[in-house]
C-alpha positions as CSV (number, residue, x, y, z in Angstrom):
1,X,-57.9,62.6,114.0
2,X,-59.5,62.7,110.2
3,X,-58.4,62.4,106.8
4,X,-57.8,65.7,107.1
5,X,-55.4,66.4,110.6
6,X,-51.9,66.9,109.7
7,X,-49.8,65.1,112.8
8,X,-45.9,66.4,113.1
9,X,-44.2,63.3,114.8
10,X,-41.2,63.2,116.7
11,X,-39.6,60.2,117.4
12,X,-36.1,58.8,119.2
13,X,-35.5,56.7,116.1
14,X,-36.7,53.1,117.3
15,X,-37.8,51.6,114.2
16,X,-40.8,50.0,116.3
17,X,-41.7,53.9,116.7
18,X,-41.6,54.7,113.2
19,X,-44.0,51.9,112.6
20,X,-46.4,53.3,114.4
21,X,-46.0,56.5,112.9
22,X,-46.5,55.0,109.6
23,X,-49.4,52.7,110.8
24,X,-51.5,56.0,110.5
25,X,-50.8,57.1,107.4
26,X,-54.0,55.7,105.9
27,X,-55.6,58.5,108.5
28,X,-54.6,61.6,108.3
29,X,-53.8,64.1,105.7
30,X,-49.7,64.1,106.3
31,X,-47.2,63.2,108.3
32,X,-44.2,65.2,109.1
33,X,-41.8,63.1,110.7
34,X,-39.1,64.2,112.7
35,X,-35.8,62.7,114.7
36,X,-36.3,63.7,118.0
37,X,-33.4,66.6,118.8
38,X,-33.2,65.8,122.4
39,X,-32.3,62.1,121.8
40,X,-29.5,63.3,118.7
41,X,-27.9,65.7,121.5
42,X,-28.1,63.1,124.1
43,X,-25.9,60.6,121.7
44,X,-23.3,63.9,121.5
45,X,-23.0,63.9,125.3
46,X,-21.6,60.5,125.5
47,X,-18.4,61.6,123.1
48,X,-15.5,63.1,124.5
49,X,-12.4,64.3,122.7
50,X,-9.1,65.9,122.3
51,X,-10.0,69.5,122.1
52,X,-9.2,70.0,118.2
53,X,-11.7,67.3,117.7
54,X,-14.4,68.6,120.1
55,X,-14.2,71.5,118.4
56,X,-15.2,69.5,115.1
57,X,-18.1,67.2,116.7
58,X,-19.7,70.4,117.8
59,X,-19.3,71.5,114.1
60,X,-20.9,68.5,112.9
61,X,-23.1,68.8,115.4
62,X,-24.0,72.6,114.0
63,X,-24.4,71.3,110.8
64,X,-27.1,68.8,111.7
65,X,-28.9,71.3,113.7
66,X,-29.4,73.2,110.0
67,X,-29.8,69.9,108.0
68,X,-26.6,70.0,106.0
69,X,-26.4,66.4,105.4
70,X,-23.2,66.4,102.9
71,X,-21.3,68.2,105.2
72,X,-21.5,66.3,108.6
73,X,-21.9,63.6,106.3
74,X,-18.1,64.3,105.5
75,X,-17.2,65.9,109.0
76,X,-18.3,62.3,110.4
77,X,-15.3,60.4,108.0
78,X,-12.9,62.7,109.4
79,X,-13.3,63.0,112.9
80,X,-13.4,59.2,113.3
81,X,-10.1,58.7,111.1
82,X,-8.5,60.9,113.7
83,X,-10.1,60.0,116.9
84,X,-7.4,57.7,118.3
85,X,-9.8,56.2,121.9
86,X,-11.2,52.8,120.2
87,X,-14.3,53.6,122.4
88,X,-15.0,57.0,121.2
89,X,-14.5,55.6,118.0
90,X,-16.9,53.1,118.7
91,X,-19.7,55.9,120.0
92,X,-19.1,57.9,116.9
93,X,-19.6,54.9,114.5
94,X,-22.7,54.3,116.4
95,X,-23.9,57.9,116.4
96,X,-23.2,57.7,112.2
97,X,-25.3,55.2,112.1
98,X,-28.0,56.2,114.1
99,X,-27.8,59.4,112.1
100,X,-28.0,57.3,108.7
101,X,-30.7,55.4,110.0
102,X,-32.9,58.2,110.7
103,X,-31.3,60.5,107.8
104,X,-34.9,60.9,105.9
105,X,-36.3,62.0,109.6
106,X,-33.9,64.8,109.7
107,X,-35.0,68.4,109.9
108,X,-33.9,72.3,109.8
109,X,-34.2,72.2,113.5
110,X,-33.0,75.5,113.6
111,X,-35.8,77.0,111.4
112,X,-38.4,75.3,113.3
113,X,-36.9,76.2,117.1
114,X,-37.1,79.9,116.0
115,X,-40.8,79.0,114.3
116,X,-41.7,77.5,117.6
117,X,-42.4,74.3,116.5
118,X,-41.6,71.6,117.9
119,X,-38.4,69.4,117.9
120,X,-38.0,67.5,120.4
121,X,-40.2,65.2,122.8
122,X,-38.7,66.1,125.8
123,X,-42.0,67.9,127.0
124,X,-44.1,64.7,126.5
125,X,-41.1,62.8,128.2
126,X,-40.9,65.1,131.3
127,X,-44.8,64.5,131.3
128,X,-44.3,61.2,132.0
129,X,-41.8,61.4,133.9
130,X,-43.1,63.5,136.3
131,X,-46.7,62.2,136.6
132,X,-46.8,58.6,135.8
133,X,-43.5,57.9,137.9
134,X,-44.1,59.8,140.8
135,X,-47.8,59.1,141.1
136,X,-48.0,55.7,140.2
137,X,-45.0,53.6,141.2
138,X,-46.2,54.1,145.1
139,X,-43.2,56.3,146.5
140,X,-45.8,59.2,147.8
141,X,-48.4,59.5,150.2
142,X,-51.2,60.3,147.5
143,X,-51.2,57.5,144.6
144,X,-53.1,57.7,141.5
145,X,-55.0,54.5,139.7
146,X,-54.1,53.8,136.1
147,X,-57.6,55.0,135.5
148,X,-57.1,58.7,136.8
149,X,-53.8,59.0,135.2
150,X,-55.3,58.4,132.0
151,X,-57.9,61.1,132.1
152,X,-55.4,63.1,133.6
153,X,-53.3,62.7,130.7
154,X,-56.0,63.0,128.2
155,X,-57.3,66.2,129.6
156,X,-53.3,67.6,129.7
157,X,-53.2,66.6,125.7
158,X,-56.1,68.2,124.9
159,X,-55.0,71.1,126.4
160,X,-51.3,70.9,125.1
161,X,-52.8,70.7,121.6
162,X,-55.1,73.7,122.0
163,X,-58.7,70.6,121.7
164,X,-59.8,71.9,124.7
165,X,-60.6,75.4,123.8
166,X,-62.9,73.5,121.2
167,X,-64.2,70.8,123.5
168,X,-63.3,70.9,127.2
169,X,-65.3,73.6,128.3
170,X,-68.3,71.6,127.0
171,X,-67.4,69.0,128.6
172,X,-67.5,70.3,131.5
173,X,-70.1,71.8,131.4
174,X,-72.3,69.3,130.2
175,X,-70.7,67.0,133.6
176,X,-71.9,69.9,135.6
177,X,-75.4,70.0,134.3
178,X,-76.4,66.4,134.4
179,X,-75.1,66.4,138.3
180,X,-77.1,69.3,138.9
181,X,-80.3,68.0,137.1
């Protein structure tokens, strides 16, 4: 990273992740931060309602999806004023707020999902997921130290953010040359 990398940085909305997001600020050229998608339409799962409701959470839901703050700004007021179950009522308070919270970090996530660019972390997260916990926490037969889950790691976000086509290969072959001199 330089004073000149632009970082995009998606985030589940923990203000100790936005901290660290802002930590590099002094670093880099911009910042572009964004409330991760897969952690907004995890909160929606969580909600049921009447049908003539529903209908209107996945409304507000639409309009979040295409940044239209004023409306599901709005659509929020009105769904809870007619939601009757005090614990979806609860859920939805708590999804208004999370949404409030993070309102700056709110994107066209439309636009960019047909861009291709990213909006969610759920790539990263199945990352993890898949290698740390499997590998790692001593269920299989072969285990991995911390150390070559690390390098593992490194070399699969190098790749994921197109570095290695700069500096893998060399690398690589610089490893293969001093073994073979």
């Amino acid at each position: 990273m330089t004073k000149n990398t632009a970082i995009t940085a998606i985030c589940d909305g923990a203000s100790n992740c936005w901290d660290v997001v802002d930590s590099l600020e002094p670093y880099c050229a911009k910042i572009t931060k964004i409330l991760d998608w897969f952690h907004i339409a995890k909160r929606f799962q969580n909600i049921s309602l009447p049908n003539h409701l529903q209908k209107k959470l996945e409304n507000l839901k639409w309009c979040i999806w295409h940044n239209q703050t004023d409306k599901w700004l709005d659509k929020f007021s009105e769904i809870i004023e007619k939601t009757r179950s005090t614990k979806m009522n609860l859920r939805l308070r708590q999804l208004q707020t999370y949404l409030k919270n993070n309102k700056e970090n709110l994107t066209d996530y439309n636009k960019r999902y047909i861009a291709k660019q990213a909006i969610s972390s759920s790539i990263a997260e199945s990352n993890v997921e898949s290698l740390i916990n499997q590998r790692c926490k001593g269920k299989q037969h072969m285990q991995w130290l911390r150390s070559g889950a690390h390098a593992l790691l490194q070399i699969r976000a190098s790749v994921a953010s197109n570095e290695w086509k700069h500096f893998g290969d060399q690398y690589v072959f610089d490893a293969i040359t001093k073994k073979a001199a």
